[in-house]
N, C-alpha and C positions, 0 to 999 in steps of 0.2 A: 604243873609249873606255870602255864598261862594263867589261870584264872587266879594264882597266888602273883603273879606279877602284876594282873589288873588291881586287885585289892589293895596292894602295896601303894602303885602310884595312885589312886583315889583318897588311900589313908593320908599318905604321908605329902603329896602335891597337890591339897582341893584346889589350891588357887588357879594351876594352871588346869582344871574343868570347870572354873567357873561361867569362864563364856560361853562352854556351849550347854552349859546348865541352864543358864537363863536363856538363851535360844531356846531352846526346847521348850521351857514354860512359858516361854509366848508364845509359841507356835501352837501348842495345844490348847491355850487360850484361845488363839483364836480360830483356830480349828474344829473345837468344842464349841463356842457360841455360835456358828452357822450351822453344825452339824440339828445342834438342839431347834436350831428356827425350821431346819428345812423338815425336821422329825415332826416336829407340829404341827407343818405345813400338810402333811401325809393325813397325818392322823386325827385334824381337828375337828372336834364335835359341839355341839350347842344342844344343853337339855332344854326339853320344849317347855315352852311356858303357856303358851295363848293353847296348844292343840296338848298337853298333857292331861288330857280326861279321854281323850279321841287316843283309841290303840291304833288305828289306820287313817292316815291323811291322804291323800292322792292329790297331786298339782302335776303343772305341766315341770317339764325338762327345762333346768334353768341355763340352759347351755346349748350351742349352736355346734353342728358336729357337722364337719366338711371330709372327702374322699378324698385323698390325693393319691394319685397313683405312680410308685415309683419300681420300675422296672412295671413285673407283673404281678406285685404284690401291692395293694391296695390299703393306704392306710389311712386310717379316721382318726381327726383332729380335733381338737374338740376349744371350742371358745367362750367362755362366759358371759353372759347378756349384761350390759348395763341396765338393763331394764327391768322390772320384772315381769314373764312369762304367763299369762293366765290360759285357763281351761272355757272349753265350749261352754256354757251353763245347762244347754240341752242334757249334759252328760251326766249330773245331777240323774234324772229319771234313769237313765240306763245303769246305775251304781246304784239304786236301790232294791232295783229289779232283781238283782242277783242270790239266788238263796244264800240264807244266811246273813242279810244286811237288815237289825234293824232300824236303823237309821244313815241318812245320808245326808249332812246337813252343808248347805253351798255358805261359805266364806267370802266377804269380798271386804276390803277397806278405799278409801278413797277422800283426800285431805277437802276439809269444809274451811273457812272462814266465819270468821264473827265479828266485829267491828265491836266487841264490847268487852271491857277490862275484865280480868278474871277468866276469860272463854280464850286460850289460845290452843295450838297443837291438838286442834279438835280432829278426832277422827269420825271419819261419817262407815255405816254398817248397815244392810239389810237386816231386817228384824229375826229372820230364820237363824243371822247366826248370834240372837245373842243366847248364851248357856254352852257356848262352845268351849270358853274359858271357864276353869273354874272361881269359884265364885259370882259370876254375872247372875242376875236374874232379876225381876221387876217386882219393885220395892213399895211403887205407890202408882195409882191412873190404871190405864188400860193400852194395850195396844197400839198403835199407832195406825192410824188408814191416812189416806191420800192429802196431802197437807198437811199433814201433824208429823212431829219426831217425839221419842223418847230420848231423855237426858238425863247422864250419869247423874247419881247425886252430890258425890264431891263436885263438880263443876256448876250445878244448879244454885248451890248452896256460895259459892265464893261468888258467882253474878246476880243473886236475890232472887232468883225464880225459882216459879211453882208451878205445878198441872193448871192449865187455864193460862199461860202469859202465852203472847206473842213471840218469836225471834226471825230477825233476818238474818239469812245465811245465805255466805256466798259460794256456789257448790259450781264444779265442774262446767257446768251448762247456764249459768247464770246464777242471779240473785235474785230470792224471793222469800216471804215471809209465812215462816210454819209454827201453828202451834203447837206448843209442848201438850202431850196426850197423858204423859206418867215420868214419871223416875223412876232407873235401875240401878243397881249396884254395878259398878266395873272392876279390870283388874286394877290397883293400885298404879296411883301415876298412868292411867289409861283414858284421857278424857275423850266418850264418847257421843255419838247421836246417832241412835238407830231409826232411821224414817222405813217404812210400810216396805216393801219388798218391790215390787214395780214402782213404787218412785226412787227408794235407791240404785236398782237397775239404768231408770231415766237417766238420772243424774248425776253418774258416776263417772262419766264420760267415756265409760266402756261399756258401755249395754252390749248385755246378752255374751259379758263372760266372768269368769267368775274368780278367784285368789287359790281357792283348795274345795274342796271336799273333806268334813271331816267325819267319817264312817264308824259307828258304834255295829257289832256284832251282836247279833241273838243271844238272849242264854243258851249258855253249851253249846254255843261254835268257837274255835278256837282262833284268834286275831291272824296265826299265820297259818293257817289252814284257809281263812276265809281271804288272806291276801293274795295267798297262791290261787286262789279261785277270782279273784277279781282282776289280777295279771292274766289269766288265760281270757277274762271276760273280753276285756280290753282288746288285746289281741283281735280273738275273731271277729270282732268288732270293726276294728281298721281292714280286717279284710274284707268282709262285707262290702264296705266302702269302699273297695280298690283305693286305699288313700296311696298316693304315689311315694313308694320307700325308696326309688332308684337314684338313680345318679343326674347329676345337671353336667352336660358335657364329660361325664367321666371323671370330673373333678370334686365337685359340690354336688352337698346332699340339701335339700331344703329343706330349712327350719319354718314350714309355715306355721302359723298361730293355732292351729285346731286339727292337727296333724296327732291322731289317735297312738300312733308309735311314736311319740312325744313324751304321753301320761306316765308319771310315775306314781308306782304306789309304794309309800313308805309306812313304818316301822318302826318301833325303838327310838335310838340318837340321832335316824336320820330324820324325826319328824321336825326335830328344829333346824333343820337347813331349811324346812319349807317354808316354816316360820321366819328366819335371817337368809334371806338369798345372799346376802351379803358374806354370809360366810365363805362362799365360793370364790369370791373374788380375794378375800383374804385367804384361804388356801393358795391362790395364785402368787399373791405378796409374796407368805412367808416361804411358800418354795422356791419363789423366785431368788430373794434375799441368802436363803438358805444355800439351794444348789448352783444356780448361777453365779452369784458374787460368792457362795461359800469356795465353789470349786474353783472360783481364780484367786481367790484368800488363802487357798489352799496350797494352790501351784506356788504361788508366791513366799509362802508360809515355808516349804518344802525345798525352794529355791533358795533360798537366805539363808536357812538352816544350813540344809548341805555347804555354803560357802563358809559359813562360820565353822562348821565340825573340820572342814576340808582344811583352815587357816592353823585352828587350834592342832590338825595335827598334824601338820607341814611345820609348825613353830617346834615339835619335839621332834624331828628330824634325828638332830645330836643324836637325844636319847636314844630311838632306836637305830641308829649308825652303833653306839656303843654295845648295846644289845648283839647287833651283828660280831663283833667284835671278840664279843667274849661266847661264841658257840652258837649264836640262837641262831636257828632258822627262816627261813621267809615265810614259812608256813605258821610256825610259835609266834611270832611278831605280827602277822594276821589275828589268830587267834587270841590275841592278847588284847589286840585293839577291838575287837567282837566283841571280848568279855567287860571290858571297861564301857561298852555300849548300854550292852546289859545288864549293866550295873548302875548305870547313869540315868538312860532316857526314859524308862522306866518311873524313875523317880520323881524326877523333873515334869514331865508328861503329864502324870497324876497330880499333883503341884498346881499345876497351870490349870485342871481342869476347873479346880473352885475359882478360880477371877474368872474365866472361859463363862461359867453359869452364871456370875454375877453378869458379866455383861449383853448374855441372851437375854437373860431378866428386864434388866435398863432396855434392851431393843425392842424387845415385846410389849412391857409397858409404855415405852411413847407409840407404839403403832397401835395400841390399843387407843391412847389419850387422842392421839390426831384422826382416829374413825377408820381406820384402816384394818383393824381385826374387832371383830364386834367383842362389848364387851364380857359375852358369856364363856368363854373360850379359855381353856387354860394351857399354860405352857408346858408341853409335856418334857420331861427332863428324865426321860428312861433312861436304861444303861446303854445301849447300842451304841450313842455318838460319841459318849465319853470311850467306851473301849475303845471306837474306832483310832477317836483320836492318839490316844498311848501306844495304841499298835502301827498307827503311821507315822507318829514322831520316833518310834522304837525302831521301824523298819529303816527309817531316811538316817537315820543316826548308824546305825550299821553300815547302810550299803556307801555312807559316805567318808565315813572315818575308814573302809576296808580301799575304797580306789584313792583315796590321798595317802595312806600309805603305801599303796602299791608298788611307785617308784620308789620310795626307798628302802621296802624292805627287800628288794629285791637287785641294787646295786650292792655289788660288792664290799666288804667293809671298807676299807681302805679308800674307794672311791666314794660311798655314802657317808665315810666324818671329811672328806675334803667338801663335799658339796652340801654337808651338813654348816661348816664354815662361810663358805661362798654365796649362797642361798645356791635353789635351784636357776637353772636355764632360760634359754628362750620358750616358749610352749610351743610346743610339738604341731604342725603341717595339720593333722586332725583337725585341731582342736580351732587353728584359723579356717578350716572349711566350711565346716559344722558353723562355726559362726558368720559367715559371710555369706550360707544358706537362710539361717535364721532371717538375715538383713534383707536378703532379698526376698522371702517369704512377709514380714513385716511389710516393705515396700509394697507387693503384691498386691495385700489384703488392702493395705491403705488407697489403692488406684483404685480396689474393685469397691472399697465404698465409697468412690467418687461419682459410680456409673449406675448405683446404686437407690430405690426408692429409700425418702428418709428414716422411717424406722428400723428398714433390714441395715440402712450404713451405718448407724448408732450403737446396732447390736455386733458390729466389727470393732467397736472401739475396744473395747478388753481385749480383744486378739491381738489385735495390732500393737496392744505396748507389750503387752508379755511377750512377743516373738520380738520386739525389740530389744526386753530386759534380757531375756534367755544369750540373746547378742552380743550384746555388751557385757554380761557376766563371763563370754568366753573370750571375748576382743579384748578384754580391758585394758590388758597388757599394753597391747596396740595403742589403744587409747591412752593412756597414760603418757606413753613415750611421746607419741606425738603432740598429745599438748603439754610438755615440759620442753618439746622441743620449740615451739609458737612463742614459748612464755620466757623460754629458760634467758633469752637475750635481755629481758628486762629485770628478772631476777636477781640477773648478774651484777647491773648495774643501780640495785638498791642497796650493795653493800654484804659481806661474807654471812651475813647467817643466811638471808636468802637467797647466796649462791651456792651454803652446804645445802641448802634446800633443795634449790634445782638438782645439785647432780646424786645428793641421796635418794631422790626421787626416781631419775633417770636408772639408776642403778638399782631400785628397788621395785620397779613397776609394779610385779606383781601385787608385791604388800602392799602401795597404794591402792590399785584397783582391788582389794576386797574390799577398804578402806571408802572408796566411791562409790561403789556401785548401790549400797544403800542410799546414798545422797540421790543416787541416779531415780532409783525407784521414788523415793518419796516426791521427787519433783515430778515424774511423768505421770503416776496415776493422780496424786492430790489436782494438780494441771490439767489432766485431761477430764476429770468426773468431776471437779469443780468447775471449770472457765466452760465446757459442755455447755452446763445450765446456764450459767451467765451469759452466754453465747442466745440461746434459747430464751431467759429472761428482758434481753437487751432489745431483740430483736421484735418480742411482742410487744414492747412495750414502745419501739419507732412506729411498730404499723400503726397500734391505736392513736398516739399522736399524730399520725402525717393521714391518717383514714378515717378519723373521727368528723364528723361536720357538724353533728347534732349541736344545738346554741344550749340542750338541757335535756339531762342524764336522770331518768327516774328511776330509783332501785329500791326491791322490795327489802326489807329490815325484817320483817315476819318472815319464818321457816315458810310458811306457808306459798309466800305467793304477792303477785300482783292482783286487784281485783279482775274476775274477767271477761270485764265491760270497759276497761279503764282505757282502750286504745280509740274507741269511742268516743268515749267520752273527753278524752284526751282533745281531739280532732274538732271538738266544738268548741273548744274554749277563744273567748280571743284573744287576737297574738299569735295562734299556733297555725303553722303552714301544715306540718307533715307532724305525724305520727306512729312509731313501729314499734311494736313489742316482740323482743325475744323470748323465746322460749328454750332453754338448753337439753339436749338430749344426748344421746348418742347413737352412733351405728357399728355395726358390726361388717365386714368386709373381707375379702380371698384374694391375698397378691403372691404371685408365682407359686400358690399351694400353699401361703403362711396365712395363719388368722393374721387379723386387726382390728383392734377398735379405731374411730375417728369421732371423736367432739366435734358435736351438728349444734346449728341453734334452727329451731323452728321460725317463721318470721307470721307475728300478729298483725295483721294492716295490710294495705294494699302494697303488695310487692314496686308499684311502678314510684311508690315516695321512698324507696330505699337509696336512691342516689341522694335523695336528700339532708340524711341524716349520716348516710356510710360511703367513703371513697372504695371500693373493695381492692383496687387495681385490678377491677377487670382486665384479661388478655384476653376475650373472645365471648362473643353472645352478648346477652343481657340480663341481670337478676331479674328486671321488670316481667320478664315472661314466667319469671314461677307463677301468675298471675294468671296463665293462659289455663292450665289444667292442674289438678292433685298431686299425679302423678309425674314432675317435676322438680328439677334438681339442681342448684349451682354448686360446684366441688371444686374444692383451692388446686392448685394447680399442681402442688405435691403428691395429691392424695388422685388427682386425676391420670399421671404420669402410673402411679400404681397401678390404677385399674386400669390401667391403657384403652382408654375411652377419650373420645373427642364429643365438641359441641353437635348435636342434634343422634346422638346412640345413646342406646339405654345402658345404667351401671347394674351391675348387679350386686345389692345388698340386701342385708336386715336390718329391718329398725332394730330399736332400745330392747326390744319383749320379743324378738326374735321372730318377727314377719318377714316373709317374703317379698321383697319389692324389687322393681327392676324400673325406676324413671326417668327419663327422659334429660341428659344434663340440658340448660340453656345455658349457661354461662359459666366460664374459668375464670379464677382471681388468685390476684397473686399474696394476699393477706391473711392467708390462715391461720397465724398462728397470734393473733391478736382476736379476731373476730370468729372464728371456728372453722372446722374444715370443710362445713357441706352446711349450707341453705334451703329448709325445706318450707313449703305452705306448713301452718300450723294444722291445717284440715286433714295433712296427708300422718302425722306425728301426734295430735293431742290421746286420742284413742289408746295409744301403748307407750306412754309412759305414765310414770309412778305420781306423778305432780302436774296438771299439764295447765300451772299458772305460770305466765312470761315471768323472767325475775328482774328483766330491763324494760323501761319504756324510752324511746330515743326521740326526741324532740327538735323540731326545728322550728326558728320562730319566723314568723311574718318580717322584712326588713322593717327599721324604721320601729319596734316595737318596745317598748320598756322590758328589759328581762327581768327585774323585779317584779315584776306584777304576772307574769306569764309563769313566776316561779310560785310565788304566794297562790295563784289559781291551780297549779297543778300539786301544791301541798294538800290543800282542799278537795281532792278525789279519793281520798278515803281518811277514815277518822283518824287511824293512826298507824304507823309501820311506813311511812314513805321516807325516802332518803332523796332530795332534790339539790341537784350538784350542775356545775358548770362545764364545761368541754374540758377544760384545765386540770380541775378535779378528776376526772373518771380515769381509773387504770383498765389495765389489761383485765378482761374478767376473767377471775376467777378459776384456773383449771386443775380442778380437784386431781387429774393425772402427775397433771405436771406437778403441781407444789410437792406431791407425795414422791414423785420422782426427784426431785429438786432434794428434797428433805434427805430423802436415801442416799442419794449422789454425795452428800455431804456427812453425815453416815461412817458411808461407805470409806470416803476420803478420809475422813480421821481413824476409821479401825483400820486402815492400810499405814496413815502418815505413822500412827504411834508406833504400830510394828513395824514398819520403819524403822522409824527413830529410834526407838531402843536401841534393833537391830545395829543401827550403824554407833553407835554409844559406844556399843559393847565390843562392837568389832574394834573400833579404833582405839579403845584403852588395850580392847587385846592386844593390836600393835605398837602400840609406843611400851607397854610394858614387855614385850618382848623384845624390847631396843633396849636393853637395859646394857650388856656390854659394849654397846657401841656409845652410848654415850660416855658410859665409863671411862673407855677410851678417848674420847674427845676431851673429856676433865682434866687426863692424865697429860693431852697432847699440851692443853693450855689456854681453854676454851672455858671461859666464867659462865657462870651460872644463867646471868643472862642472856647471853650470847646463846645457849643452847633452847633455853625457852625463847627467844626469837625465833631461832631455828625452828621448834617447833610446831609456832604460831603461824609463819609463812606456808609450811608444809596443809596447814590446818587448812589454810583460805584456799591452796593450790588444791587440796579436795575438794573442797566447796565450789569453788569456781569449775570445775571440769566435771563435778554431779551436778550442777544448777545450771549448765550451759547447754550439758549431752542432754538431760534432763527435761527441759526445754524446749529442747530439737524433738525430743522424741514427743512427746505431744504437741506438739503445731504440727508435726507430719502428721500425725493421728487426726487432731483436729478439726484440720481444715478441705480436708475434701469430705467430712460429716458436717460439717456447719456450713459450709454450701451445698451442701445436699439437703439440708434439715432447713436452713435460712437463707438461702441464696446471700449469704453475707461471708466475709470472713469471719476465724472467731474472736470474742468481746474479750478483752483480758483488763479486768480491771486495775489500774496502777497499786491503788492498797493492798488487795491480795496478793497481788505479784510480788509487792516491795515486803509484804509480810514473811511469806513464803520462802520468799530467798534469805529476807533478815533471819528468819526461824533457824533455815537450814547451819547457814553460817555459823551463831552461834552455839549452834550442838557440834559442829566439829573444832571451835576453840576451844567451848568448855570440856570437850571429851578427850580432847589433845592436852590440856593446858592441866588438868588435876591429876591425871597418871605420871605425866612430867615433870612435877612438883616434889611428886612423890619418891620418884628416882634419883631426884637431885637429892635429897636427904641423904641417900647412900650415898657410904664411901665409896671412891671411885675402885682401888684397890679391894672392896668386900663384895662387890661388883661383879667385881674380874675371877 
């Protein structure tokens, strides 16, 4: 009998399942497109290209691994270097030595310069590894010895040279002029220069370590026979060593540079991670993307549902009051509403998964486009996320259409067709607890990330509005009354449709508040992960203005780099007082037991001209004393509060490549998030990172100098690639975190606002066309047409206005003890987004009130009734 009454009403009633049909297909939309980002994130691989001839590659550990211990159980954390990681070169010898290797060949790359057209994105190589790729090998000449390189042919050929020319190249350790010895063949689109082996070492500006090993096995030894014999090599090796494996304080493990239980040796799919370390940090991305924002996509997704399945079947009340009526049970009237679940969400579910896949697709490919997942990488689109998805849009559809009926199938008949007429009551003592815990839970989080370092308060901001949404989804009620109660005076006196407004409102709370609380949501999160950045954007963008001093801005336009003589050179010219070159890098850091990265810039020049060119706001020390020794440190004052370190204590970090360092702070500033969060000597940073040319040079001129002539002089410091700009001109540099977070936050914001929007579309046609015998009635009373679309319309803005104000409220409470904790600022709200945001909202509740109401007004009021 049940499953034959679901069938009936699905056959003969789709209209009234159509809302929560389309809830569902968004929901598993979007539940499906994070599910799929976060699967990929798991499972992503890169087939090798440069080491696909090589069965075993061995590099260091591209990840920094910290102990935290919580209770007595000890857990390892594990961080991604922005750097990348290199091997002993020593270890070359000890990896051949092992039976069963015949060959062992050391890898290393390292970016050159050329000042001549045709020659760019030159990569420099020791001679040992070219043949390591397939394809390489030497085409025309000999060898290379001490002053000579070998040169691709495709790049020989586009700049006019042949075995026998000259070229200057500008390499890690300076610039100097070598001749070409021969030509080889590279991989395609690979322009390279293999110089002799101890001069690439020389000038690589990491001597004496090396990118990979890539290990060729004997005939008839088998690749993973002989890997599991080079993982045990390795091993007794580090023990030999006593290299220290234990603990730093019980907390942190060290990631030093040449730390033997570091080595990894790979295999298969995993030799091109060795190849793209970058892919690690894109596994970070998209799991982040995936499980982080999926799982509060989720909640969200989950939340909005259930309120729409809850509304749709609070609106057939009658029906099943009727049902009661004529025999049925409370237990048949369950069952019934099950079966129409299972009949539906199913459906629907499945439905939503194909748009769900299109737009993983779209999120993948621009994370691909903007450098953030290499482009080897595919999106994997197995069945797992899509089941998951149908089976929790299928579960949330049940468990919500069973507790919205609950109270009526469970009043008595008599008494569920009067309150079938009446609507339901006030809600239930619970259901205000429950929500006024949420509030205070919400408040809570929001204090505690006021007291909070800025990364950990930022990762409170999702907490914080969903314990706020979860809030107001139970309050609403409340809310609604009260602000009809605020309003209803003015209401009144706009004239009878906007005082049927106020007191149909008043009388209808509930139906409003389903009708808001989407208004709600889309204003708080679009608010909170937009104006965030902007917040964040605004505020680097005052430091560099009110911190910059430099009179002239040199930036490199080449991938490559600044020359790296140019700060030098820089410093002779006349006109120029002071000259400092950045270098960007990054570090790695352990606050309360959490990884962190922090954007560093290296400083090229004599530290003690940096007040010249940079205001930092200093609040303690001096940057001039990075000047004093290597090991030496200025850290903004956000990232110092982290590590809870004061001027003259050592910090405990890792560089970029995941060395151990522990220096010495000299100086706090209050400008990080314009000029970077840590100040290092270039002396103590060029060694471990991937690039170690400045990509700024900051200039300050002599008073009294022409800045035209001081600018045309430092145009003239290399042939070509300079970008020379005024104080005016120069923005915030560059911070590839942040833009990528920037980008996401926005993202993020529209895959929330649209589910949204829909969500509230649909909710509110659900409601107005559920008013269909009340309007009837109102026709019958003597109430024209217009008169009732006024009504309406006011009802429309009385939503809007009470979503866009709670809305609102609830992110600047979010906001603002994160963006004084992030920016010592309040947060930026910009007037056009704001005026956008609110305009948007608005008219998606007149257009979504205004064409259901159109529609009703066509019926007769008596066919109505």
């Amino acid at each position: 009998m049940t499953n034959g009454l679901a069938r009936a009403a699905v056959r003969f009633r789709p209209a009234s399942f159509a809302g929560t049909f389309l809830a569902l297909l968004f929901a598993s939309a979007v539940v499906t497109a994070c599910g799929v980002l976060l699967q990929t994130g798991l499972t992503a691989t890169v087939r090798p290209d440069r080491y696909a001839d090589a069965p075993i590659v061995i590099a260091a550990d591209q990840q920094v691994k910290m102990t935290v211990v919580h209770g007595k159980r000890p857990d390892t954390i594990t961080q991604t270097l922005p750097e990348r990681a290199r091997l002993d070169a020593s270890l070359t010898a000890a990896v051949a030595a092992v039976p069963g290797v015949e060959q062992a060949r050391p890898d290393s790359a390292f970016p050159v310069s050329v000042g001549r057209s045709g020659l760019t994105g030159l990569t420099g190589r020791g001679w040992a590894a070219l043949g390591i790729a397939p394809g390489e090998r030497l085409t025309e000449g000999r060898a290379p010895a001490d002053g000579e390189l070998v040169l691709d042919t495709v790049s020989a050929r586009a700049a006019h040279l042949a075995p026998g020319s000259n070229l200057t190249v500008d390499t890690p350790v300076g610039t100097a002029s070598y001749r070409i010895s021969g030509l080889a063949e590279s991989q395609p689109g690979r322009a390279t220069a293999w110089f002799s082996d101890s001069t690439a070492d020389r000038i690589s500006g990491h001597p004496g370590r090396i990118d990979a090993l890539a290990v060729r096995p004997a005939p008839g030894t088998s690749p993973a026979a002989l890997a599991d014999a080079l993982r045990r090599a390795l091993d007794e090796k580090a023990q030999a060593e006593q290299m220290p494996a234990g603990q730093v304080q019980a907390e942190q493990v060290p990631a030093g540079q040449v730390q033997a239980e570091q080595v990894q040796v790979t295999t298969g799919q995993q030799r091109g991670t060795v190849e793209q370390p970058a892919l690690l940090e894109a596994k970070d991305v998209l799991t982040g993307i995936g499980g982080s924002f999926g799982g509060t996509a989720a909640t969200v997704a989950v939340f909005v549902l259930a309120g729409t399945i809850a509304l749709a079947t609070g609106q057939r009340a009658r029906e099943f009051a009727l049902l009661r009526t004529i025999g049925a049970t409370p237990r048949q009237v369950s069952r019934s509403i099950a079966a129409e679940a299972v009949l539906i969400a199913p459906v629907a579910a499945a439905i939503g998964v194909l748009p769900g896949l299109a737009l993983a697709r779209w999120w993948f490919g621009e994370l691909v486009t903007r450098g953030a997942v290499p482009a080897g990488v595919s999106l994997d689109t197995g069945p797992l996320p899509l089941l998951v998805s149908v089976a929790a849009c299928t579960a949330t559809a049940l468990a919500a259409g069973l507790i919205a009926a609950r109270h009526s199938s469970r009043l008595r008949p008599t008494r569920a067709l009067g309150e079938a007429e009446t609507g339901p009551g006030t809600p239930g003592a619970v259901r205000a607890v429950i929500g006024a815990l949420f509030t205070a839970g919400a408040v809570a989080l929001a204090v505690a990330a006021a007291n909070m370092a800025g990364a950990t308060a930022a990762n409170l901001a999702l907490g914080v509005v969903l314990c706020f949404l979860v809030a107001i989804g139970l309050l609403g009620p409340w809310l609604v009354r009260g602000a009809v109660g605020l309003v209803g005076v003015l209401l009144r006196a706009a004239g009878a449709s906007a005082s049927l407004a106020a007191d149909n409102a008043r009388a209808s709370s509930r139906r409003l508040a389903s009708a808001a609380v989407p208004i709600v949501m889309v204003t708080a999160f679009c608010g909170t992960l937009l104006f965030l950045q902007s917040s964040l954007d605004h505020a680097a963008s005052v430091q560099v203005r009110e911190g910059l001093k430099a009179d002239r801005v040199v930036t490199a336009e080449a991938a490559t780099g600044l020359p790296t003589d140019i700060v030098g050179r820089a410093t002779g010219l006349p006109g120029v007082e002071a000259a400092i070159g950045l270098l960007p890098t990054g570090l790695v850091y352990s606050s309360s037991g959490a990884p962190g990265t922090a954007n560093a810039q290296a400083v090229d020049g004599d530290p003690a001209a940096l007040a010249k060119v940079l205001d930092l706001g200093v609040t303690s020390g001096s940057p001039a004393d990075l000047a004093r020794a290597v090991d030496t440190i200025a850290l903004d004052d956000l990232l110092t509060e982290s590590l809870h370190v004061k001027v003259g204590q050592r910090a405990a970090l890792w560089l970029g490549d995941g060395t151990r360092i522990e220096p010495t702070v000299v100086a706090t500033y209050r400008r990080g998030l314009g000029f970077g969060q840590a100040l290092l000597p270039k002396a103590a940073v060029a060694a471990h990172t991937d690039s170690p040319y400045s990509t700024r040079l900051l200039v300050a001129q002599t008073p009294g100098t022409d800045g035209t002539a001081v600018a045309k002089a430092l145009s003239g410091l290399a042939p070509a690639g300079l970008s020379v700009t005024g104080r005016q001109d120069c923005a915030a540099q560059a911070d590839q975190d942040r833009e990528l977070n920037g980008w996401a936050n926005k993202v993020m914001a529209g895959v929330l606002a649209g589910f949204a929007a829909l969500t509230a579309a649909n909710t509110l046609v659900m409601t107005v066309l559920d008013r269909r015998r009340e309007i009837a009635l109102l026709r019958l009373a003597g109430s024209t047409r217009r008169q009732v679309r006024s009504m309406l319309r006011w009802e429309a803005l009385l939503i809007a206005a009470i979503g866009l104000v709670t809305g609102a409220a609830i992110a600047w409470t979010t906001l603002t003890p994160i963006t004084r904790a992030l920016t010592s600022a309040a947060p930026h709200v910009p007037l056009t987004s704001a005026l956008l945001l609110g305009g948007a909202a608005t008219l998606l509740c007149l257009a979504a009130t205004a064409l259901p109401g159109r529609a009703l007004l066509r019926t007769r009021p008596t066919t109505a009734l």
